[in-house]
C-alpha positions as CSV (number, residue, x, y, z in Angstrom):
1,X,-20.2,33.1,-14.1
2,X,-20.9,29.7,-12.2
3,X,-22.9,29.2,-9.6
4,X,-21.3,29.0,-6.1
5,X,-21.2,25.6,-4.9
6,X,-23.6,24.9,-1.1
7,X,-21.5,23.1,1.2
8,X,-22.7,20.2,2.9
9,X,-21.7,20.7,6.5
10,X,-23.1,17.4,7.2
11,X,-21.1,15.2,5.2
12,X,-18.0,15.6,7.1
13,X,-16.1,17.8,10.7
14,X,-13.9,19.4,7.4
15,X,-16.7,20.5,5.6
16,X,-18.6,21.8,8.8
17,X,-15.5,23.8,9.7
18,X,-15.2,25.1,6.3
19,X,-18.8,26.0,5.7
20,X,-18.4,27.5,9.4
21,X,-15.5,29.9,8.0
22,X,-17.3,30.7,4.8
23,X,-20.2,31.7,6.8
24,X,-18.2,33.9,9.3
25,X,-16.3,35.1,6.4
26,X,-19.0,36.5,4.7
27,X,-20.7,37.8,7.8
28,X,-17.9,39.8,8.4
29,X,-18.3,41.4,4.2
30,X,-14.8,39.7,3.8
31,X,-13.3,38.5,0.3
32,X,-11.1,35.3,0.0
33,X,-8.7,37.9,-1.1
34,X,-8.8,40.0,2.0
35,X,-8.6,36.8,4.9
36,X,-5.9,35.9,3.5
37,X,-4.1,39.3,3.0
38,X,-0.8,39.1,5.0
39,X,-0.5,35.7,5.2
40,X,1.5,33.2,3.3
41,X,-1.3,31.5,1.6
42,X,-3.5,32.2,-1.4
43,X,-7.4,32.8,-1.7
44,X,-7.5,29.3,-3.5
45,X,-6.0,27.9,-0.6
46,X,-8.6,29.2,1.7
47,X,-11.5,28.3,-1.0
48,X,-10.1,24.8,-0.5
49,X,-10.6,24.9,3.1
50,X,-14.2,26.5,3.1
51,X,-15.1,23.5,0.8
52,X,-13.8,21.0,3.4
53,X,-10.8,20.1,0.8
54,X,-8.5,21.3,2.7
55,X,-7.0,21.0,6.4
56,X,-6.4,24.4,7.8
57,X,-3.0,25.1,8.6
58,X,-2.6,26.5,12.1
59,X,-0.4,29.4,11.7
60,X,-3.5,30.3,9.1
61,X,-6.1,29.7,11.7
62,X,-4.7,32.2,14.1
63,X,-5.1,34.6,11.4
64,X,-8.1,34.2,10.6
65,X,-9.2,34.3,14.0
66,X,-7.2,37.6,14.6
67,X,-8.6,38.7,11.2
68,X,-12.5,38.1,11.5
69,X,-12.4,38.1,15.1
70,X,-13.6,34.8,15.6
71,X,-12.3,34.3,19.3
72,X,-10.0,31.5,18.9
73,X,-12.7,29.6,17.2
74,X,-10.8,27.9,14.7
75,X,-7.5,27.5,15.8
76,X,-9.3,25.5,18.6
77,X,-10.9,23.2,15.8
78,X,-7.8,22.4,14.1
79,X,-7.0,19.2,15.4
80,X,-10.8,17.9,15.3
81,X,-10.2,18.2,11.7
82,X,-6.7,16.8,11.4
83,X,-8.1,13.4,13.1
84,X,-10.9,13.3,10.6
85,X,-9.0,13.7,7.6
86,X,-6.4,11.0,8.8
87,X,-8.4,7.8,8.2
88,X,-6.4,4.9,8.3
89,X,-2.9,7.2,7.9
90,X,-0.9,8.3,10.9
91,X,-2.2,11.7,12.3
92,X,1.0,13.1,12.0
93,X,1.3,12.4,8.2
94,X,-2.2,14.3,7.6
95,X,-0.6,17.4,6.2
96,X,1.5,15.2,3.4
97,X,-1.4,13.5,2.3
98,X,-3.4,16.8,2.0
99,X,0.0,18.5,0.3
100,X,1.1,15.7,-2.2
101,X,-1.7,16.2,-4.8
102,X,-1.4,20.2,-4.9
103,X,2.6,19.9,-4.9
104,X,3.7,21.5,-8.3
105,X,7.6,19.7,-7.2
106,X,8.3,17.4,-4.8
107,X,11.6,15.5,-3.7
108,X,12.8,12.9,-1.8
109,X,15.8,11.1,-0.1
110,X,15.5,8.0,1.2
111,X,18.3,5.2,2.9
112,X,15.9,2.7,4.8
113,X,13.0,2.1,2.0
114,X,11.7,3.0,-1.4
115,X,9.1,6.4,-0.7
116,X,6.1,5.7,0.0
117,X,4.9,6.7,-3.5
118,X,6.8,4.1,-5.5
119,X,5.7,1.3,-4.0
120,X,4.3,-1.8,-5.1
121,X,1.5,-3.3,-3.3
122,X,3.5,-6.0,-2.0
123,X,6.4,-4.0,-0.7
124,X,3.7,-2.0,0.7
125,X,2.6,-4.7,2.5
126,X,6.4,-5.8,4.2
127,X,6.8,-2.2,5.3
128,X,3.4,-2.8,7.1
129,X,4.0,-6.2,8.6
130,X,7.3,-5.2,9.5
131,X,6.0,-1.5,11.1
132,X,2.5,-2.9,12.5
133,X,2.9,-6.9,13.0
134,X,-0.1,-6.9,15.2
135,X,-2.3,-5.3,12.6
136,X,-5.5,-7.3,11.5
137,X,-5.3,-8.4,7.5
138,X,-8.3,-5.9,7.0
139,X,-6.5,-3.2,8.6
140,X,-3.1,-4.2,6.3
141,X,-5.5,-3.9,3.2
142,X,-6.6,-0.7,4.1
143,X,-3.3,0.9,4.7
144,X,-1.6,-1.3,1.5
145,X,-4.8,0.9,-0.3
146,X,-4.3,4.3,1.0
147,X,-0.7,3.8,0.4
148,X,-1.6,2.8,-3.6
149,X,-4.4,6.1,-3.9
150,X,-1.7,8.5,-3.0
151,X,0.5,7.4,-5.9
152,X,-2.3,8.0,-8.3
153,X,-1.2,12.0,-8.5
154,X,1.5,10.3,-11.2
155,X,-1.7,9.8,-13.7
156,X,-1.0,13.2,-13.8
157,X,1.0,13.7,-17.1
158,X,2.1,17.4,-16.0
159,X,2.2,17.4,-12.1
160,X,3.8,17.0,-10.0
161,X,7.5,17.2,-10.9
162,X,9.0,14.4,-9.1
163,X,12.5,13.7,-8.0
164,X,14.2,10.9,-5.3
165,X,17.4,10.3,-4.1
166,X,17.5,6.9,-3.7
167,X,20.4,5.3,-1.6
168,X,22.4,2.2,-3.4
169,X,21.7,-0.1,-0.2
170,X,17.8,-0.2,-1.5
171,X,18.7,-2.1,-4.5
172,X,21.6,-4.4,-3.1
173,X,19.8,-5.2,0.4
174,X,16.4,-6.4,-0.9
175,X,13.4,-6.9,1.8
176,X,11.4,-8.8,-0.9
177,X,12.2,-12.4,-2.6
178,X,14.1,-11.4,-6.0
179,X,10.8,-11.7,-7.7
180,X,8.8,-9.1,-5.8
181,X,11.5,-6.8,-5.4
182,X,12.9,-7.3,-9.7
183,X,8.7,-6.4,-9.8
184,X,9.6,-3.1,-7.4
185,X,12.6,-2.1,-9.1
186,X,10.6,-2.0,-12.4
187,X,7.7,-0.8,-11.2
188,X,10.2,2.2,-10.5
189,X,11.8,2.0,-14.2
190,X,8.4,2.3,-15.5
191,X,7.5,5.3,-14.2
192,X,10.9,7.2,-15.0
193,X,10.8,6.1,-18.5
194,X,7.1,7.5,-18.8
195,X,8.9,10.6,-17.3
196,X,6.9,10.8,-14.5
197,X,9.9,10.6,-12.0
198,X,13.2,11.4,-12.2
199,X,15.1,8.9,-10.0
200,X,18.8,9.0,-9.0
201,X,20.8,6.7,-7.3
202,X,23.9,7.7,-4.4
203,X,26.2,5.1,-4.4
204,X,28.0,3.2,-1.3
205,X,31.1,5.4,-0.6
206,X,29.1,8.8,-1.2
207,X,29.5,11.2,2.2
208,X,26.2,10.8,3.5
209,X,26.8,9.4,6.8
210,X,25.0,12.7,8.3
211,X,21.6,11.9,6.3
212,X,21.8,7.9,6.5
213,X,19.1,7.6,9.4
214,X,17.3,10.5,7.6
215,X,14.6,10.8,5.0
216,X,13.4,14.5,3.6
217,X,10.7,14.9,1.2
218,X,10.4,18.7,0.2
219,X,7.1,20.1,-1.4
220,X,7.0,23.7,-3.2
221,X,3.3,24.5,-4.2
222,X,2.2,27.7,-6.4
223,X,-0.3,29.2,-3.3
224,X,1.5,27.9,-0.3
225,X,5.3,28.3,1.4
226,X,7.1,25.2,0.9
227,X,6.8,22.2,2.9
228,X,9.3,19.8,4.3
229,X,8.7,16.4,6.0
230,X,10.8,13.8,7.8
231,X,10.0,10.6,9.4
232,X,10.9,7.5,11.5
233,X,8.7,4.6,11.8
234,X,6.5,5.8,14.3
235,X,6.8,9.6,14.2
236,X,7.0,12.3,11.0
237,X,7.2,16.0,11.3
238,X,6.4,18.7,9.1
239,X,8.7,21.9,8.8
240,X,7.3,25.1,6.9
241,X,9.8,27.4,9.1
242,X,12.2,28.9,5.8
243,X,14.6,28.9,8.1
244,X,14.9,25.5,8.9
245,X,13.8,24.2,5.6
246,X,16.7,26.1,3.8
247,X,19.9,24.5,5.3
248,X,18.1,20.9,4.7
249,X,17.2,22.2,1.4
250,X,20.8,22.8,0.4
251,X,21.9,19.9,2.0
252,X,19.7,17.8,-0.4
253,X,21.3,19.8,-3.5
254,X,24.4,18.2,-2.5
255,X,23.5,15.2,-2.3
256,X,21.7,15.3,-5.4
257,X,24.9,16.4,-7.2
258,X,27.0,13.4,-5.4
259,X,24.1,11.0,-7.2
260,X,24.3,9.3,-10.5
261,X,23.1,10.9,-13.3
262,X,19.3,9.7,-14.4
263,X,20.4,7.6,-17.0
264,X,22.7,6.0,-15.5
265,X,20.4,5.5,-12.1
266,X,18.4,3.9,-14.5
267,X,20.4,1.9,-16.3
268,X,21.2,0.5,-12.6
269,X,17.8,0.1,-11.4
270,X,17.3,-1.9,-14.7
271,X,20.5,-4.2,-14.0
272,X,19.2,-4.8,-10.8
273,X,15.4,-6.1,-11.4
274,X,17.2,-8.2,-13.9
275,X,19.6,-9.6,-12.0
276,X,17.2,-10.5,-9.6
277,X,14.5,-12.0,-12.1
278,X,17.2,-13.9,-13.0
279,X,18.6,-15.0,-9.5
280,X,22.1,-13.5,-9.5
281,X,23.2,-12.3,-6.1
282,X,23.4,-8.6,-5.5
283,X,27.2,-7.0,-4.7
């Protein structure tokens, strides 16, 4: 059996907080197994947090304070630890970035820009300039950076399973010249014919006036309750509540069965990075 990893409370306010929960943890003669015990999460999950990981969901902080009898200790410390895991990301979108590379699916919609995830660096950078005009060029870089890290999960052959919903308009109403957006589009192809994301596309006259000023990203995960997200440009919120999450959940089914088929998405995405490589006007 391996040795049990020390934690380095120093190195970071998540790894003091998790080293603080191991310690109280095991104080109190509790397993992994046992904190967790009526809860929604898995002891892997918790193991995560105790090695600073992880952020600590509140709903799971209040039981673990009701469980070892901690006083409110760590509920009281979870936003300390959501601001220090944000870095150069929103605080709100602290929870995605921490759920993205333990998703075993996730799924998007999106009317207003290409997710986050597919993004080249330089349509990165006219979301940010656009968002965040007043940002200095080193903060730009930064985000442009974090942005790019997060899509590394796809060098993941067999996780996550990823699926978006991507509205016609982001093809025909380009916020790039042709040649950095024919570079976005196959940036995209790329990835879906190394099967690392299955894209569809919903054309113009679908019915989805309801969802057109609305993009959903759901996340299922093998130790957690699913996750849903939504987002403007200066706000996001996540949703665990199953009974909120369900409704959007089916109406993203339907929208996903008014889409093209893959291939055909495809095949679109692929006539429109050439039509713009080769400077025909999009219709």
């Amino acid at each position: 059996m391996a040795a049990r990893k020390d934690i380095d409370g120093s190195a970071s306010v998540p790894a003091f907080y998790g080293k603080e929960l191991r310690w109280k943890r095991e104080a109190a003669g509790r397993t992994l197994q046992e904190t967790v015990a009526g809860s929604y999460f898995g002891a892997s999950y918790l193991s995560e947090i105790e090695r600073g990981e992880r952020r600590m969901p509140l709903e799971l902080a209040r039981h673990v304070d009701q469980f070892l009898e901690t006083d409110g200790f760590f509920e009281r410390r979870c936003e300390d630890v959501r601001k220090a895991r944000s870095g150069v990301h929103a605080a709100y979108f602290v929870q995605v970035l921490e759920a993205e590379p333990r998703a075993r699916i996730i799924e998007e919609w999106s009317t207003t820009l290409i997710p986050g995830l597919l993004q080249t660096r330089v349509y990165a950078e006219a979301v940010i300039h656009c968002t965040h005009p007043l940002d200095l060029p080193e903060e730009v870089d930064a985000k442009i950076d974090a942005r790019l890290q997060r899509a590394k999960l796809f060098d993941n052959p067999k996780q996550p399973e990823y699926w978006t919903i991507l509205h016609e308009s982001l093809l025909r109403e380009p916020i790039l010249p042709p040649a950095a957006m024919a570079a976005q589009l196959e940036h995209i192809a790329m990835l879906a014919k190394r099967r690392r994301i299955v894209p569809q596309i919903l054309l113009w006259n679908a019915p989805t006036r309801p969802f057109m000023g609305l993009t959903l990203k759901f996340m299922e995960f093998d130790d957690a309750p699913p996750l849903m997200y939504t987002e403007g440009p200066y706000h996001g919120d996540c949703i665990d509540d199953p009974t909120l999450v369900k409704p959007y959940r089916k109406a993203y089914d339907r929208l996903r069965a008014a889409a093209l088929p893959p291939e055909a998405s495809l095949a679109m995405i692929e006539d429109a990075a050439e039509d713009y490589r080769n400077g025909k006007p999009q219709h």
